[in-house]
PQR file of N, CA, C, O and H, with PARSE charges and radii, in Angstrom:
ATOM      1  N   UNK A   1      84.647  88.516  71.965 -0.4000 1.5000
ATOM      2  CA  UNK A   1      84.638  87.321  72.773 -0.0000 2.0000
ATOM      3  C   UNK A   1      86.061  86.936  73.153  0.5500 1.7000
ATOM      4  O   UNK A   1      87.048  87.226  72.477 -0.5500 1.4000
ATOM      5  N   UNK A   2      86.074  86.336  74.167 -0.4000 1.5000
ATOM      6  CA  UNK A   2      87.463  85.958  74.469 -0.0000 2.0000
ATOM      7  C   UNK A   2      87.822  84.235  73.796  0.5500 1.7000
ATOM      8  O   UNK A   2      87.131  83.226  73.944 -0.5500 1.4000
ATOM      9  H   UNK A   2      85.272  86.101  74.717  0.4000 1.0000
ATOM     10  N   UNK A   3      88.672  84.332  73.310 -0.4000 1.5000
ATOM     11  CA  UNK A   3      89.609  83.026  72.706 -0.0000 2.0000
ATOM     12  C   UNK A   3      91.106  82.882  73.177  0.5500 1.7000
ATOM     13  O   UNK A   3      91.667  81.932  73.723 -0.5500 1.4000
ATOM     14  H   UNK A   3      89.232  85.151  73.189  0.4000 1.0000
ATOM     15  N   UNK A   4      91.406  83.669  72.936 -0.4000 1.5000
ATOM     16  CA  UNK A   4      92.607  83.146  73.617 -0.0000 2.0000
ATOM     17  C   UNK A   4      93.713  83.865  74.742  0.5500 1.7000
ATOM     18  O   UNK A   4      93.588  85.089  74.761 -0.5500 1.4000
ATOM     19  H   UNK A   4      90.949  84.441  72.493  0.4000 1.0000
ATOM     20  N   UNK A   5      94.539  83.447  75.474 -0.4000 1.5000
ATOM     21  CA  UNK A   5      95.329  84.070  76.560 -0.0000 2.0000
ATOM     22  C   UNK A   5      96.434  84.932  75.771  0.5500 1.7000
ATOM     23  O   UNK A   5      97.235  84.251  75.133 -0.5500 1.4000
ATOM     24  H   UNK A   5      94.641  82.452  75.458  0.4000 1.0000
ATOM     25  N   UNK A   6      96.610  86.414  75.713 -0.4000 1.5000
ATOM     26  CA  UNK A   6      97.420  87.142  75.141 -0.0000 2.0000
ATOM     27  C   UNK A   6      98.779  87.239  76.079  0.5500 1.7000
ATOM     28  O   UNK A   6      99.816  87.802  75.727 -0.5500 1.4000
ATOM     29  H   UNK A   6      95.958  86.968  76.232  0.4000 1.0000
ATOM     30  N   UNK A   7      98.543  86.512  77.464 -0.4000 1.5000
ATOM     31  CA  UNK A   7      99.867  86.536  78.253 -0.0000 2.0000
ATOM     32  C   UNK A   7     100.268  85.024  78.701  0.5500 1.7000
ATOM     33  O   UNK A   7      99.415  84.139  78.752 -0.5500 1.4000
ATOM     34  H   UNK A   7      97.701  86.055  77.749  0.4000 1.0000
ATOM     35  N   UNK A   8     101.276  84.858  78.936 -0.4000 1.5000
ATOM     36  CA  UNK A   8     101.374  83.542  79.794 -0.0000 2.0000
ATOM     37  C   UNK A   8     101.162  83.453  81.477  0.5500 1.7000
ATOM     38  O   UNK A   8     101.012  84.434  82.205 -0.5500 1.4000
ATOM     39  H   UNK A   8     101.970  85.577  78.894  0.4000 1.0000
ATOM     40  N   UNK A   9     101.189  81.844  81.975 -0.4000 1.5000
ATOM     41  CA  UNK A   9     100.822  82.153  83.333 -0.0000 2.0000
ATOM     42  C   UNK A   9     101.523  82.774  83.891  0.5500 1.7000
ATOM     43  O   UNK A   9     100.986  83.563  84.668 -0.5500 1.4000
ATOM     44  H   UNK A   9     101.310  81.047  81.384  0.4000 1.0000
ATOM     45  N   UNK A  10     103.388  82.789  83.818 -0.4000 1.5000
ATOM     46  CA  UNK A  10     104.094  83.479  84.587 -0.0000 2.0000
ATOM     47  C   UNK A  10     103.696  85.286  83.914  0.5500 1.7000
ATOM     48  O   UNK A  10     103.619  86.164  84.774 -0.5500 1.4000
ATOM     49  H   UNK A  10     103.824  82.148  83.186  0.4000 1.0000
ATOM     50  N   UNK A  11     103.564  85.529  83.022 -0.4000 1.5000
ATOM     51  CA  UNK A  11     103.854  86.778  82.790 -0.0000 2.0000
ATOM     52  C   UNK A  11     102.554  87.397  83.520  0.5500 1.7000
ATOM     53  O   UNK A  11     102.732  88.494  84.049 -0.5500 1.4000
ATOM     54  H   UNK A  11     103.627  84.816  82.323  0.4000 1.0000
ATOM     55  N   UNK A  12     101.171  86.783  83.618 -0.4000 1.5000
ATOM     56  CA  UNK A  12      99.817  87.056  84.481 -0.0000 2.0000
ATOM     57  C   UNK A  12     100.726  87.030  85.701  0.5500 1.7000
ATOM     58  O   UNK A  12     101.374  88.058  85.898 -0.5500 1.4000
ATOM     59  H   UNK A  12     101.026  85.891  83.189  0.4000 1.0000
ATOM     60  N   UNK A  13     100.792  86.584  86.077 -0.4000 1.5000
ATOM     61  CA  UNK A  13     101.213  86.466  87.851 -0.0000 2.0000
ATOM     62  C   UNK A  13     102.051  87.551  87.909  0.5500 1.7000
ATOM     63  O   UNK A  13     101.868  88.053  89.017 -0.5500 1.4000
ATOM     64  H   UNK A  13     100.265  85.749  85.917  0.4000 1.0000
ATOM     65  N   UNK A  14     102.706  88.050  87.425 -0.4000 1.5000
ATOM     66  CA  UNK A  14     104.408  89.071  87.446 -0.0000 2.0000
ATOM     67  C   UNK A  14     103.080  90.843  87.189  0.5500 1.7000
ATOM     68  O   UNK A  14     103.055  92.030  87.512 -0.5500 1.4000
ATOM     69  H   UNK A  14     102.854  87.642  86.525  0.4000 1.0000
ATOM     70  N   UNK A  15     102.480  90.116  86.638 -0.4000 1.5000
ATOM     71  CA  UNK A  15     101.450  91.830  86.147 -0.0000 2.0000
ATOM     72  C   UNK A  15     100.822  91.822  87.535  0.5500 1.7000
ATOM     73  O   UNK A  15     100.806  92.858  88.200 -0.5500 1.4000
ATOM     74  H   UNK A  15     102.501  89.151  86.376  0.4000 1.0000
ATOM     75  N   UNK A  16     100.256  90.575  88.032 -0.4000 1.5000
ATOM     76  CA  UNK A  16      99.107  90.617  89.097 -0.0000 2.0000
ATOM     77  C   UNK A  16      99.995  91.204  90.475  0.5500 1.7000
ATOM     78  O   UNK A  16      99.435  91.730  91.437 -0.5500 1.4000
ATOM     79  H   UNK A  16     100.269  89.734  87.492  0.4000 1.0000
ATOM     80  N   UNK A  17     101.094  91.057  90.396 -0.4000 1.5000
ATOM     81  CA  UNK A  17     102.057  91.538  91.650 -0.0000 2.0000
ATOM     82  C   UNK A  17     102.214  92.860  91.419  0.5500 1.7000
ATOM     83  O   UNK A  17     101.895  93.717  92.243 -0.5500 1.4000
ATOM     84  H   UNK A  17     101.550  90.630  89.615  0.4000 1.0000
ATOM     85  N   UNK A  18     102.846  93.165  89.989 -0.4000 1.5000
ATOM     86  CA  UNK A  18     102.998  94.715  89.840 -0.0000 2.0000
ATOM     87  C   UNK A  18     101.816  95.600  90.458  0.5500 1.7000
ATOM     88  O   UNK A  18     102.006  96.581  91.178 -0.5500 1.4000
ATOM     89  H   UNK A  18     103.105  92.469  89.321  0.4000 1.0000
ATOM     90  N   UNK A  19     100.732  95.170  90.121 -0.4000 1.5000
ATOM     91  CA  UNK A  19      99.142  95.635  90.633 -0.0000 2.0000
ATOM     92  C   UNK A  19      99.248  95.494  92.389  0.5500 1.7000
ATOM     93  O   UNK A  19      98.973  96.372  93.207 -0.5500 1.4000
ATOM     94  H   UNK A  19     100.577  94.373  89.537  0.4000 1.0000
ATOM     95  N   UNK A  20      99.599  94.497  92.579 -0.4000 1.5000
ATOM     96  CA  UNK A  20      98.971  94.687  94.148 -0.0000 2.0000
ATOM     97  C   UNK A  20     100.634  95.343  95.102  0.5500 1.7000
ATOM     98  O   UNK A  20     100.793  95.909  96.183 -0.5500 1.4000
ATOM     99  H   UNK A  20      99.822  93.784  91.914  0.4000 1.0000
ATOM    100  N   UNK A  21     101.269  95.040  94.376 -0.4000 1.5000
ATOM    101  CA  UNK A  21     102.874  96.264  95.143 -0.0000 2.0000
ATOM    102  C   UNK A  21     103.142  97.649  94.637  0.5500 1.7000
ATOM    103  O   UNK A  21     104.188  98.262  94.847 -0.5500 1.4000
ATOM    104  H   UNK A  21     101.140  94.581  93.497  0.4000 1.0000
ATOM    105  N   UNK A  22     102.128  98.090  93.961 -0.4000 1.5000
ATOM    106  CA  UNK A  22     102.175  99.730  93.417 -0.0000 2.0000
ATOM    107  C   UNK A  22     102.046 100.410  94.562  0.5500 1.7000
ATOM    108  O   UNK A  22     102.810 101.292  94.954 -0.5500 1.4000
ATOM    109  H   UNK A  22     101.278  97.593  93.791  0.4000 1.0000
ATOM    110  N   UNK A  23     100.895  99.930  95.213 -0.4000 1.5000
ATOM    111  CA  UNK A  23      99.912 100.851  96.320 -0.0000 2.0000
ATOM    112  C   UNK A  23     101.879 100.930  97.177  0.5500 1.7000
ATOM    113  O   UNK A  23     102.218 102.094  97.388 -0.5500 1.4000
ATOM    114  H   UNK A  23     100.275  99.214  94.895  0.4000 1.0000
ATOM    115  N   UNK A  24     102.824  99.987  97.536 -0.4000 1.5000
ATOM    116  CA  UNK A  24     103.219 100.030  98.575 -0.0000 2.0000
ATOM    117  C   UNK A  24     104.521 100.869  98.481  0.5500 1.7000
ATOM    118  O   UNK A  24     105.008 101.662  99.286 -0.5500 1.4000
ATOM    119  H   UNK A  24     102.548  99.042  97.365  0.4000 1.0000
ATOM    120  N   UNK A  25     104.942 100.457  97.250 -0.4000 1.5000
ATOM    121  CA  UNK A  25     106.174 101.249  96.212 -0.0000 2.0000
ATOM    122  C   UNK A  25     105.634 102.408  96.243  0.5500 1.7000
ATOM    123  O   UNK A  25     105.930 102.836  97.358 -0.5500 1.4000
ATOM    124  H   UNK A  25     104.546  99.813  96.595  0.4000 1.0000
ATOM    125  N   UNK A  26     104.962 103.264  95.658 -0.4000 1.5000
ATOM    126  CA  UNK A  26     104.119 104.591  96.209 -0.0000 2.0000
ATOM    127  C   UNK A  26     104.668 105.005  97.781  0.5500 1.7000
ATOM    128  O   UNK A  26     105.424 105.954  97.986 -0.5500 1.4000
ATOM    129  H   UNK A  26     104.722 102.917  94.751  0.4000 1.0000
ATOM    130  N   UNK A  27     103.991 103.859  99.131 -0.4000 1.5000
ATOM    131  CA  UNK A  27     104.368 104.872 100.189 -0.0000 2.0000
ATOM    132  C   UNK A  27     105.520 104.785 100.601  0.5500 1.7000
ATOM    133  O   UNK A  27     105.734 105.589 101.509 -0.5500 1.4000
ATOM    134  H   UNK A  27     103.377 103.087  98.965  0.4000 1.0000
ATOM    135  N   UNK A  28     106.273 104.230 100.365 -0.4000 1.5000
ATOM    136  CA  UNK A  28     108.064 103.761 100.293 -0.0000 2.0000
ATOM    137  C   UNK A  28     108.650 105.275 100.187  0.5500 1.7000
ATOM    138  O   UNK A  28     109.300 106.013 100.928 -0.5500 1.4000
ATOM    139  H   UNK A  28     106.099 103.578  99.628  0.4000 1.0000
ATOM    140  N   UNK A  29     107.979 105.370  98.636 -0.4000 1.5000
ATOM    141  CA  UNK A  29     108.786 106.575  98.022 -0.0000 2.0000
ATOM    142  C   UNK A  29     108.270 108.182  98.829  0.5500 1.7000
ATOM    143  O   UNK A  29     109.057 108.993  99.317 -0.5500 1.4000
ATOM    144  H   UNK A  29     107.452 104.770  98.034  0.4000 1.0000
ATOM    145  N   UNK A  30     107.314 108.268  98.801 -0.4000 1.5000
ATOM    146  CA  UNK A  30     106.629 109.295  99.604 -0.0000 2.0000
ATOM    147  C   UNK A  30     107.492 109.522 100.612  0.5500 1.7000
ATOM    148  O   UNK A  30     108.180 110.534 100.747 -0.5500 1.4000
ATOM    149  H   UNK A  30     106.674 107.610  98.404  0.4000 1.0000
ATOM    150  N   UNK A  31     107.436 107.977 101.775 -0.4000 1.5000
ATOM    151  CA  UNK A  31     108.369 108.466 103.127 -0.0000 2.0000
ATOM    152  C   UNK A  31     109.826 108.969 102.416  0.5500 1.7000
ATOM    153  O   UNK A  31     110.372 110.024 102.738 -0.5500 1.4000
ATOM    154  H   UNK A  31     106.878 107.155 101.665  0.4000 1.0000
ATOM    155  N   UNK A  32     110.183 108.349 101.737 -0.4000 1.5000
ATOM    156  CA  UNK A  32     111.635 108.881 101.508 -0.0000 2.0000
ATOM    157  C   UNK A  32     111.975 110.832 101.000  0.5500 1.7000
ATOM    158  O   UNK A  32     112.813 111.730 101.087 -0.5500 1.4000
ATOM    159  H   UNK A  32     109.739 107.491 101.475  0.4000 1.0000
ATOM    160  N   UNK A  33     110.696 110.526 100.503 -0.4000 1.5000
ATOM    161  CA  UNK A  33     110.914 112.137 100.024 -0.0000 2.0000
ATOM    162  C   UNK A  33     110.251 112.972 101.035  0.5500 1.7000
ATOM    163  O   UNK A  33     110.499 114.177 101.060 -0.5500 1.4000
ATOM    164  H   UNK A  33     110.016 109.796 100.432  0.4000 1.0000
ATOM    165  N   UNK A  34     109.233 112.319 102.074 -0.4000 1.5000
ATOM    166  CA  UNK A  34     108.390 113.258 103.446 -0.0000 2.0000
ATOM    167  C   UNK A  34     109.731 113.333 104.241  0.5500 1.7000
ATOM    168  O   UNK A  34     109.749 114.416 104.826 -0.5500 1.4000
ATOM    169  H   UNK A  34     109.031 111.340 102.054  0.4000 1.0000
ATOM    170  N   UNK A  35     111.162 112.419 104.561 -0.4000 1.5000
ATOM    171  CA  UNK A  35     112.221 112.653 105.143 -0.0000 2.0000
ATOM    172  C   UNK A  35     112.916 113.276 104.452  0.5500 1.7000
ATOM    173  O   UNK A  35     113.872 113.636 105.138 -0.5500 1.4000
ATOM    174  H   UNK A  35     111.147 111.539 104.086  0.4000 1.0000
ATOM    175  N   UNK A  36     113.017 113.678 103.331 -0.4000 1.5000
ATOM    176  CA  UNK A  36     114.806 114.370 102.754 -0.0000 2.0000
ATOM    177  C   UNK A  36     115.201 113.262 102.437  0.5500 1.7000
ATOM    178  O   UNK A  36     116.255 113.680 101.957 -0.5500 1.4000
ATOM    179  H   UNK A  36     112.240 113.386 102.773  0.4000 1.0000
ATOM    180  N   UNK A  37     115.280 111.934 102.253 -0.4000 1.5000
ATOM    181  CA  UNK A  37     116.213 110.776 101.758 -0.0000 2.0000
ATOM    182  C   UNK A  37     116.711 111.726 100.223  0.5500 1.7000
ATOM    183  O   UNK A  37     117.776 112.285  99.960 -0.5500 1.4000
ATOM    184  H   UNK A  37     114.424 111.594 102.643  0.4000 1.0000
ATOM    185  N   UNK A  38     115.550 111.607  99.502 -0.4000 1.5000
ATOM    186  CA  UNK A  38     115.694 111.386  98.496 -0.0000 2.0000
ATOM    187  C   UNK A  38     116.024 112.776  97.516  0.5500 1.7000
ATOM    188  O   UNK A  38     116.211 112.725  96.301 -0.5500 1.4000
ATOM    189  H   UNK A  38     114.686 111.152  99.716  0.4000 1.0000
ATOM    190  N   UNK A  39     116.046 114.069  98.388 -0.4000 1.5000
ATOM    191  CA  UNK A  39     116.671 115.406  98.002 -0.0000 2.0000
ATOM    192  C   UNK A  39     118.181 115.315  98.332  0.5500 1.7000
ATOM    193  O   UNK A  39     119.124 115.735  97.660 -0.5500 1.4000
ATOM    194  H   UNK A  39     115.894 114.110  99.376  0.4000 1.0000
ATOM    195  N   UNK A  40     118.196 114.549  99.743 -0.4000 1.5000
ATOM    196  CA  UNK A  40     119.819 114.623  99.894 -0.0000 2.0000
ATOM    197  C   UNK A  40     120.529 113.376  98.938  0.5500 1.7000
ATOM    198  O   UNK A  40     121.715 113.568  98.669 -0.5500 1.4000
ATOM    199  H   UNK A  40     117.431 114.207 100.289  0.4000 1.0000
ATOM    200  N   UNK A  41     119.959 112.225  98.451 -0.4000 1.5000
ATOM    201  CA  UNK A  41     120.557 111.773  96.997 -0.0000 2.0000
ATOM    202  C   UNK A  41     121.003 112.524  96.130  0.5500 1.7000
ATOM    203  O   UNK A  41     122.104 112.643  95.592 -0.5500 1.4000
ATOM    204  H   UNK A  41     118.996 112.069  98.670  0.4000 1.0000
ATOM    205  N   UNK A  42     119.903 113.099  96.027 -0.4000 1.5000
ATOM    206  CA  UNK A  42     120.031 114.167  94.502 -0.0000 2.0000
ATOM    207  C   UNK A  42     120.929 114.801  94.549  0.5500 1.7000
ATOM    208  O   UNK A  42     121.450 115.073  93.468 -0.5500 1.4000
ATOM    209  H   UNK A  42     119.008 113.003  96.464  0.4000 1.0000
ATOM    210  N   UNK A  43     121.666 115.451  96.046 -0.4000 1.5000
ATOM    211  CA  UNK A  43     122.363 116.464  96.090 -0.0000 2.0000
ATOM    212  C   UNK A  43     123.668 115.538  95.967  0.5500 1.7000
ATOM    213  O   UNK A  43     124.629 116.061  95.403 -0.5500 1.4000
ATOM    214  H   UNK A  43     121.242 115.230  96.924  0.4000 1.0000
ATOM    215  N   UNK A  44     123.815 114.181  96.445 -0.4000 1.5000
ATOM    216  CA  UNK A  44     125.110 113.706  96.114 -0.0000 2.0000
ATOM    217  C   UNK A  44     125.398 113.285  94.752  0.5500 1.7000
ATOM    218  O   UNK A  44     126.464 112.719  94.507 -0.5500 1.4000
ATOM    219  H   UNK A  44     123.034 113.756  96.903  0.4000 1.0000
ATOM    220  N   UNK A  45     124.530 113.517  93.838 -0.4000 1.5000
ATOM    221  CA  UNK A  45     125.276 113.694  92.117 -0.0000 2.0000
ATOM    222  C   UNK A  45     125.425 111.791  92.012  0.5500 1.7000
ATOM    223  O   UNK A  45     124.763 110.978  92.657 -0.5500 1.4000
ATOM    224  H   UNK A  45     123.665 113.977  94.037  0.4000 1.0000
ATOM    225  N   UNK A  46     126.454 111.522  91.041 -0.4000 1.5000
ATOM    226  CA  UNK A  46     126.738 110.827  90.598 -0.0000 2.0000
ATOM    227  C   UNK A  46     127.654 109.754  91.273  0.5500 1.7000
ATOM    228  O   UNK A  46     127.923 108.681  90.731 -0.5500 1.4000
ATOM    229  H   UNK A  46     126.992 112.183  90.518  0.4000 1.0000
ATOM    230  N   UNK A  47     128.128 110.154  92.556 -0.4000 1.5000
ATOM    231  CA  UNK A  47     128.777 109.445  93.298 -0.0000 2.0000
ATOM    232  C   UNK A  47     127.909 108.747  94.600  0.5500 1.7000
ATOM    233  O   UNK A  47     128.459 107.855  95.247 -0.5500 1.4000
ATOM    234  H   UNK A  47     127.909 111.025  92.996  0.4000 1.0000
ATOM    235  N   UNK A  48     126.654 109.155  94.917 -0.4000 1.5000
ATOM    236  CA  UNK A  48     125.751 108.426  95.528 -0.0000 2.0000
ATOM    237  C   UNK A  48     125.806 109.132  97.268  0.5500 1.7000
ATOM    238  O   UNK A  48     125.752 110.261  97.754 -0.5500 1.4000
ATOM    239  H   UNK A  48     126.208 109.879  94.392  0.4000 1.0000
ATOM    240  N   UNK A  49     125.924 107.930  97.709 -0.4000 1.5000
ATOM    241  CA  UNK A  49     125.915 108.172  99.426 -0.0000 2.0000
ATOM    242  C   UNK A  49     126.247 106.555 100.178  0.5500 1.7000
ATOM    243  O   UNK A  49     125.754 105.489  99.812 -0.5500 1.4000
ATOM    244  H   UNK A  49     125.968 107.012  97.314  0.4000 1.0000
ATOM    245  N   UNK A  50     127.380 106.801 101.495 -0.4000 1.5000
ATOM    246  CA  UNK A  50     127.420 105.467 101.855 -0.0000 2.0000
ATOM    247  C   UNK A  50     126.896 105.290 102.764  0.5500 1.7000
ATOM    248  O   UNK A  50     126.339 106.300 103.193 -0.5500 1.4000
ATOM    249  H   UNK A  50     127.780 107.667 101.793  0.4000 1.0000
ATOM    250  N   UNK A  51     126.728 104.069 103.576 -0.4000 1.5000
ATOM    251  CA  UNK A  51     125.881 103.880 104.562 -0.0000 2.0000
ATOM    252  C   UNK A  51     126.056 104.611 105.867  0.5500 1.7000
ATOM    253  O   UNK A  51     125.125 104.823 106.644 -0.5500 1.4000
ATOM    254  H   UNK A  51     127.180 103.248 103.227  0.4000 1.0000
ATOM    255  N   UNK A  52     127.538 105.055 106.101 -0.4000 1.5000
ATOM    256  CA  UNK A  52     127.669 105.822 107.096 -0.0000 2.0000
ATOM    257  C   UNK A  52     127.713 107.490 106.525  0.5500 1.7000
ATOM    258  O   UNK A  52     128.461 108.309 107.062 -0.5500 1.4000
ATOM    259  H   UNK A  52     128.295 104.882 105.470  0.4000 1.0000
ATOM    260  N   UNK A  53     127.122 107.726 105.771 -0.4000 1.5000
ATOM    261  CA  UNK A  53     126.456 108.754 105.708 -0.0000 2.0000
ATOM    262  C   UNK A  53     124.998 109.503 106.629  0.5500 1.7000
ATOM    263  O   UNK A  53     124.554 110.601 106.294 -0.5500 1.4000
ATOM    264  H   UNK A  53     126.515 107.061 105.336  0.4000 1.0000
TER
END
């Protein structure tokens, strides 16, 4: 049976977002890797990439 709330309201609300911005974080990342963004990161190592890259 349910008794009591194991989260608070803010921490419910912060989960309920994680849930409904997965789907979008997912196609974010996809496009970045369907373009090369995110192979040509990789290839710049530890020093990154600047915007006029």
């Amino acid at each position: 049976m349910y008794e009591q709330d194991s989260l608070s309201a803010l921490d419910a609300i912060t989960e309920a977002q994680r849930i409904a911005f997965a789907p979008m974080l997912f196609q974010t990342a996809l496009c970045l890797r369907n373009a090369g963004v995110l192979s040509y990161l990789d290839r710049q190592g530890k020093h990154g990439a600047t915007l006029a890259d």
